[in-house]
TORKEDREN-766861 format. One line per field, with one value per atom (N, C-alpha, C, CB): x, z, y; atom name. Coordinates in steps of 0.2 Angstrom, whole numbers, padded with zeros to 4 digits, always signed. Atoms other than C-alpha are relative to their C-alpha. Glycine has a CB too. Layout:
! TORKEDREN-766861
east <- X | ... $
up <- Z | ... $
north <- Y | ... $
at <- CA | ... $
END
This chain:
! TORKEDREN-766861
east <- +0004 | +0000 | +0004 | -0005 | -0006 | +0012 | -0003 | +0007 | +0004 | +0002 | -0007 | +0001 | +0006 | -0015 | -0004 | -0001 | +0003 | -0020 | +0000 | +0002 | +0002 | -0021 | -0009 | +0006 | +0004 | -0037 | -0004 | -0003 | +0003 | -0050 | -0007 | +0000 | +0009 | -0066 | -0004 | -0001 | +0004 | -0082 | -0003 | -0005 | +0002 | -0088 | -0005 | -0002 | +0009 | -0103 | -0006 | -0001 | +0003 | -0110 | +0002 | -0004 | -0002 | -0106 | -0003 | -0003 | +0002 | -0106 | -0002 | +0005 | +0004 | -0114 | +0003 | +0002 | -0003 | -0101 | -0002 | +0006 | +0002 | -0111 | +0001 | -0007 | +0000 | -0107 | +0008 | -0007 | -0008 | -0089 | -0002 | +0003 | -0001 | -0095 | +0001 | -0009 | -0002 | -0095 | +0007 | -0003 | -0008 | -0078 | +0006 | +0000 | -0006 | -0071 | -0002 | +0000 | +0002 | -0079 | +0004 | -0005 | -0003 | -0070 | +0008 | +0000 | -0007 | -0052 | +0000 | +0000 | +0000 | -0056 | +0001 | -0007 | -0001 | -0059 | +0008 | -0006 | -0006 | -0044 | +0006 | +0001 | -0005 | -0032 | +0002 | +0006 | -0005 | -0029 | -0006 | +0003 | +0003 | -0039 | +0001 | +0002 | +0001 | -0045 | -0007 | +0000 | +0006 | -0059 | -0004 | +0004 | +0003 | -0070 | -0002 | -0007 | +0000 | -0069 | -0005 | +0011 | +0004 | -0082 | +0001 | -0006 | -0002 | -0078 | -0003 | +0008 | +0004 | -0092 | +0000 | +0002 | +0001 | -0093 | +0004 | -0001 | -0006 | -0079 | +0002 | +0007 | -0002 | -0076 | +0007 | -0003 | -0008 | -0059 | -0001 | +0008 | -0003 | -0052 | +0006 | -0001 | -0005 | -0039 | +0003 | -0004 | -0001 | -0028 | +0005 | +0003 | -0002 | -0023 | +0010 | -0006 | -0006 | -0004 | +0005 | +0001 | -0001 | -0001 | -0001 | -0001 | +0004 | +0000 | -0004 | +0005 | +0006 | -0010 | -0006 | +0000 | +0004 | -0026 | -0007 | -0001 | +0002 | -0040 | -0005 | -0002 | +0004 | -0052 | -0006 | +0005 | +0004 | -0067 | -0005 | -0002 | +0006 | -0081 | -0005 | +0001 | +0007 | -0098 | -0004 | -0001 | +0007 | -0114 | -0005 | -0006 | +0004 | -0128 | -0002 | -0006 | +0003 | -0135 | +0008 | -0008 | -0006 | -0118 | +0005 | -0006 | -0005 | -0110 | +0004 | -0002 | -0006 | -0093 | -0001 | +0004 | +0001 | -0090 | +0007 | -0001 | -0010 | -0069 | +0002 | +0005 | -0002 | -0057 | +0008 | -0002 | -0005 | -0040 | +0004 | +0001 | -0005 | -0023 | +0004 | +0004 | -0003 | -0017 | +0008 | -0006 | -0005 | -0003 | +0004 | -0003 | -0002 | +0004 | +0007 | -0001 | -0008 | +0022 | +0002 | +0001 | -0002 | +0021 | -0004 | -0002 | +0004 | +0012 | +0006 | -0007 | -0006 | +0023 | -0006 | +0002 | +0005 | +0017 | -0005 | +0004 | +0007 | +0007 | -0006 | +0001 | +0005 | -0003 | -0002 | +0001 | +0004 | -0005 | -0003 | +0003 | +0005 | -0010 | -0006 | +0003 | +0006 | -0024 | -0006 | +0003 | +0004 | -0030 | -0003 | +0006 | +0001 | -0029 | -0006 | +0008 | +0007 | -0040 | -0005 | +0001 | +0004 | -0051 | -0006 | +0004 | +0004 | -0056 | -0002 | +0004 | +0002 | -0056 | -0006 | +0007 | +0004 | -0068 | -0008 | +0003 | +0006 | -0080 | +0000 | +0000 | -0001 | -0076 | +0001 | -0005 | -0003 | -0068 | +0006 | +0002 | -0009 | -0050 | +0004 | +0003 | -0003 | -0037 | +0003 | +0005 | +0001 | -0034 | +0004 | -0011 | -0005 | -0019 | -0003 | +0010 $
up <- +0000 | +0000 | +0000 | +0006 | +0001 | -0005 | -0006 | -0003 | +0003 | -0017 | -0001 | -0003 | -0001 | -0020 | -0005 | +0000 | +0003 | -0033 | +0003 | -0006 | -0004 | -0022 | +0004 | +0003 | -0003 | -0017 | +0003 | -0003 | -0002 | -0009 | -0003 | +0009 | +0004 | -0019 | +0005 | -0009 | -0003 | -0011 | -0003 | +0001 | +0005 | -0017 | -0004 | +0003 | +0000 | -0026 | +0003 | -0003 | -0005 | -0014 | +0008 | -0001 | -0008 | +0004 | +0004 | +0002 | -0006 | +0019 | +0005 | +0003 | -0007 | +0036 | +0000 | +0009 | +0000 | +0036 | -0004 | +0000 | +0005 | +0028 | +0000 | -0002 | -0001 | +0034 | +0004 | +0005 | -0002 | +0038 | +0008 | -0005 | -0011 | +0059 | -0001 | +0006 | -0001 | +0058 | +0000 | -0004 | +0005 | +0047 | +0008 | -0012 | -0004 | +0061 | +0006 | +0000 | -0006 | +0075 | -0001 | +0000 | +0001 | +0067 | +0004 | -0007 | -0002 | +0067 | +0007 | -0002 | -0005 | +0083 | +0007 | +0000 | -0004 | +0091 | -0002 | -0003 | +0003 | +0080 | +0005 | -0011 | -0004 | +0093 | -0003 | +0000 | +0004 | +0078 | +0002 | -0010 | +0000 | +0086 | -0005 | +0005 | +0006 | +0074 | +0000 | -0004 | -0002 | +0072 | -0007 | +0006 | +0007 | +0056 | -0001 | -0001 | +0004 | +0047 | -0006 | -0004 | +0006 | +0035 | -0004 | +0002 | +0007 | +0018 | -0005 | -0003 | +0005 | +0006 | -0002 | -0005 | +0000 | -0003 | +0003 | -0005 | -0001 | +0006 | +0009 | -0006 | -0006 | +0024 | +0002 | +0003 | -0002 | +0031 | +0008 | +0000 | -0007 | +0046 | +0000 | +0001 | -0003 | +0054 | +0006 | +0002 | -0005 | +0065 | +0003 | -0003 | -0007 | +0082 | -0001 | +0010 | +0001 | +0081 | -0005 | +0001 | +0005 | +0063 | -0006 | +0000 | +0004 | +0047 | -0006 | -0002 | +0004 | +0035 | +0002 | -0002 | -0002 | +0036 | -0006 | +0004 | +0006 | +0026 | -0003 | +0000 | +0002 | +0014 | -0005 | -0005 | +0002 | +0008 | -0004 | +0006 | +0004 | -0006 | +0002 | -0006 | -0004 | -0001 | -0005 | +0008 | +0006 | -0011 | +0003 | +0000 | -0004 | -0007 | +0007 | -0003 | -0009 | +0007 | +0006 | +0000 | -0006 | +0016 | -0001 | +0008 | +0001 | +0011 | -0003 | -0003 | +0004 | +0007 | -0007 | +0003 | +0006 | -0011 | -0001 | -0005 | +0002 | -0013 | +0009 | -0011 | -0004 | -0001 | -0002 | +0007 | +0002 | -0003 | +0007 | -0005 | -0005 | +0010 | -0006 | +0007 | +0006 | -0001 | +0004 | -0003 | -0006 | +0015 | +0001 | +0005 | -0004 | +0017 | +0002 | -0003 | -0003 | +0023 | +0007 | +0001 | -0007 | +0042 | +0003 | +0005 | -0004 | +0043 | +0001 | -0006 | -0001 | +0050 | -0003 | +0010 | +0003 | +0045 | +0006 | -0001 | -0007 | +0064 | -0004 | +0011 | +0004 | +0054 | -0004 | -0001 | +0008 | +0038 | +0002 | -0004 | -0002 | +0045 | +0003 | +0004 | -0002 | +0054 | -0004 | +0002 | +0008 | +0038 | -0003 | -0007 | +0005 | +0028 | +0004 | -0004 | -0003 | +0043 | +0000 | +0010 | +0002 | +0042 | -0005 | -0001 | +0007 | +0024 | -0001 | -0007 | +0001 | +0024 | +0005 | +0002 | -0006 | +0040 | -0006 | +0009 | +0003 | +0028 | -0008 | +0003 | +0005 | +0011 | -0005 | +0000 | +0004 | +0003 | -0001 | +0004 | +0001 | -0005 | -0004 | -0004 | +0003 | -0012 | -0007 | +0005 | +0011 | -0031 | -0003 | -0003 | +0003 | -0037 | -0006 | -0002 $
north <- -0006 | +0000 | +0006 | +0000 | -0005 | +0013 | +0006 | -0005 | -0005 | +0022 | +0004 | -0001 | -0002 | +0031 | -0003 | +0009 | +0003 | +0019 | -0006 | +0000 | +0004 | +0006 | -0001 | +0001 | +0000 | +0000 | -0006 | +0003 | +0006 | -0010 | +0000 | -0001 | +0000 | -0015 | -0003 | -0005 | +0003 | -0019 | -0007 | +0006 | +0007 | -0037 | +0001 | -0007 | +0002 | -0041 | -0002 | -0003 | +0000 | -0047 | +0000 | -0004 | -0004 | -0037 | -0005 | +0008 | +0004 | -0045 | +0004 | -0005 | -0005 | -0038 | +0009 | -0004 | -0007 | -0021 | +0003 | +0000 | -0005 | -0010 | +0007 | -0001 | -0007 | +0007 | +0000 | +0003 | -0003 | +0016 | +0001 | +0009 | +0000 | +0016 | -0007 | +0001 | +0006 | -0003 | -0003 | -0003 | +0001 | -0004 | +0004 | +0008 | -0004 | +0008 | -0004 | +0009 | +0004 | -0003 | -0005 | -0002 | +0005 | -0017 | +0002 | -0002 | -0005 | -0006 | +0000 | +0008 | -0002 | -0002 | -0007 | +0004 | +0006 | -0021 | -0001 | -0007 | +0003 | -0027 | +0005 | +0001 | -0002 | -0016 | +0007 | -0006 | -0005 | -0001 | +0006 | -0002 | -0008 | +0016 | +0004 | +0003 | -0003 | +0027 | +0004 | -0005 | -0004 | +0040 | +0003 | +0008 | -0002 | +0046 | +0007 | -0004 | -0010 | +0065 | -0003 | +0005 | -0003 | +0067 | +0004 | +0002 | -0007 | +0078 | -0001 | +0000 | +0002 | +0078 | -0006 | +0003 | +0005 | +0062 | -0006 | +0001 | +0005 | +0053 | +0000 | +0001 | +0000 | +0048 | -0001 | -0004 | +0003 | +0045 | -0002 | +0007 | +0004 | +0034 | +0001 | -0007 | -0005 | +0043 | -0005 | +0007 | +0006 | +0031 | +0004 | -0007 | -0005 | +0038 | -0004 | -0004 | +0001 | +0039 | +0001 | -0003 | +0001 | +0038 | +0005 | -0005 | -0004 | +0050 | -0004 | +0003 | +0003 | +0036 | +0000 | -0006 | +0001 | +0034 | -0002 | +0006 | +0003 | +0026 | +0004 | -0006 | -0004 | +0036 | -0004 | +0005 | +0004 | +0027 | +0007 | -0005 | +0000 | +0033 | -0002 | -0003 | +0003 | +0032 | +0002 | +0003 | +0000 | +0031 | +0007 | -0010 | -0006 | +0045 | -0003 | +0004 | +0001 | +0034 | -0002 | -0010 | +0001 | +0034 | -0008 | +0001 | +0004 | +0016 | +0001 | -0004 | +0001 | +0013 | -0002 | -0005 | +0001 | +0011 | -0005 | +0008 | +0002 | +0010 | +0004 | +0008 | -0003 | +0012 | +0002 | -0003 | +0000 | +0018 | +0001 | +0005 | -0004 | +0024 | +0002 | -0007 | -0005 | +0037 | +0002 | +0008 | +0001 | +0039 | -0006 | +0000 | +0006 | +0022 | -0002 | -0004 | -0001 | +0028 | -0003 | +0007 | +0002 | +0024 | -0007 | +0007 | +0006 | +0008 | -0006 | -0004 | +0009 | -0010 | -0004 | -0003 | +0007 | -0027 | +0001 | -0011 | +0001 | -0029 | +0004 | +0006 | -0003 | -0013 | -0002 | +0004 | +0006 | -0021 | -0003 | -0005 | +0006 | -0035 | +0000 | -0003 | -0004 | -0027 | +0002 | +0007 | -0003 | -0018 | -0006 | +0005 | +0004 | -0033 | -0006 | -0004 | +0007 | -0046 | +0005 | -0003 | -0004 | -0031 | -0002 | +0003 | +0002 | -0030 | -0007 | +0002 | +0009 | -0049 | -0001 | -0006 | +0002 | -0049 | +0003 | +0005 | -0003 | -0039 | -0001 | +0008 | +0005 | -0050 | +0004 | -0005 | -0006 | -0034 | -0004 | +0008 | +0001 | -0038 | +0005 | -0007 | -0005 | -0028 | -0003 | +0002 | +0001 | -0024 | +0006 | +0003 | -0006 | -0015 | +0003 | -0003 $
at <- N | CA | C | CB | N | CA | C | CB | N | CA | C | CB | N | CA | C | CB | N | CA | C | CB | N | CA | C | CB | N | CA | C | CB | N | CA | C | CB | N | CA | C | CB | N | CA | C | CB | N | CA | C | CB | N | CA | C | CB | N | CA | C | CB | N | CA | C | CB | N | CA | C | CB | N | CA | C | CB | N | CA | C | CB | N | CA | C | CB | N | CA | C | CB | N | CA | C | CB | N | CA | C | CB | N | CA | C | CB | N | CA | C | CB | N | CA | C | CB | N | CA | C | CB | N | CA | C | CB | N | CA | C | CB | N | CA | C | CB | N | CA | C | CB | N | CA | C | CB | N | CA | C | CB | N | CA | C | CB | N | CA | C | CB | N | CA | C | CB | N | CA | C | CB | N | CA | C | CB | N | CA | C | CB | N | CA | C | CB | N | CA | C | CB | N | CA | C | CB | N | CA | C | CB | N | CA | C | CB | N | CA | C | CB | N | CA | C | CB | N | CA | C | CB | N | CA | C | CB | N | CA | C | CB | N | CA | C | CB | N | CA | C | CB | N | CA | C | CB | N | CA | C | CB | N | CA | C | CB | N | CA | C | CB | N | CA | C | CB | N | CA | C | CB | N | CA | C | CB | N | CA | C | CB | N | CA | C | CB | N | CA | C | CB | N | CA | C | CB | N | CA | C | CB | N | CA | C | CB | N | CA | C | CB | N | CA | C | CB | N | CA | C | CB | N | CA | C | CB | N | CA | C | CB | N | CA | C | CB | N | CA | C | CB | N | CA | C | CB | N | CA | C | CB | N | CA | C | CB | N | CA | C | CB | N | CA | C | CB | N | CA | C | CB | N | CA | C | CB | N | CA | C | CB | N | CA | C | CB | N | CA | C | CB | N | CA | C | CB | N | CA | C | CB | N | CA | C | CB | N | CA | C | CB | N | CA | C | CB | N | CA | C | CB | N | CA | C | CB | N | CA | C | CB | N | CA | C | CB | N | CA | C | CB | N | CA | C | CB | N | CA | C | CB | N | CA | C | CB | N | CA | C | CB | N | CA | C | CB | N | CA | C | CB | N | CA | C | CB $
END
């Protein structure tokens, strides 16, 4: 994750994590605090300590669409690894 074309697609068919509170609930259990800024059509998760953070697309009723980490300078594997049980917890994968 080293660049801003890096992403995480939603599936075709989503599983329960339908909304960027959930996604950040997850973050939040998995050990990686974190807190949600709203900016017009796109939310970010903002991770306590760190300058990456994740920027997701949302539809008009507020679902995630895409998600990117347009930042991905200060993450370790523990962090990765976090991100990636994550999206997999919610049957998203990543798609250079």
């Amino acid at each position: 994750m080293t660049s801003s074309n890096d992403f995480f697609e939603q599936p075709k068919e989503p599983q329960s994590a339908g909304t960027v509170e959930e996604i950040r609930d997850r973050f939040i259990a998995a050990g990686a605090r974190c807190k949600m800024e709203r900016q017009d059509d796109e939310v970010r998760l903002v991770f306590d300590g760190r300058k990456c953070y994740l920027r997701f697309t949302v539809n008009a009723s507020g679902r995630p669409l895409t998600a990117s980490m347009p930042d991905a300078t200060d993450y370790d594997a523990d962090f990765g690894q976090i991100v990636f049980k994550v999206f997999e917890s919610i049957g998203w994968k990543f798609q250079l």
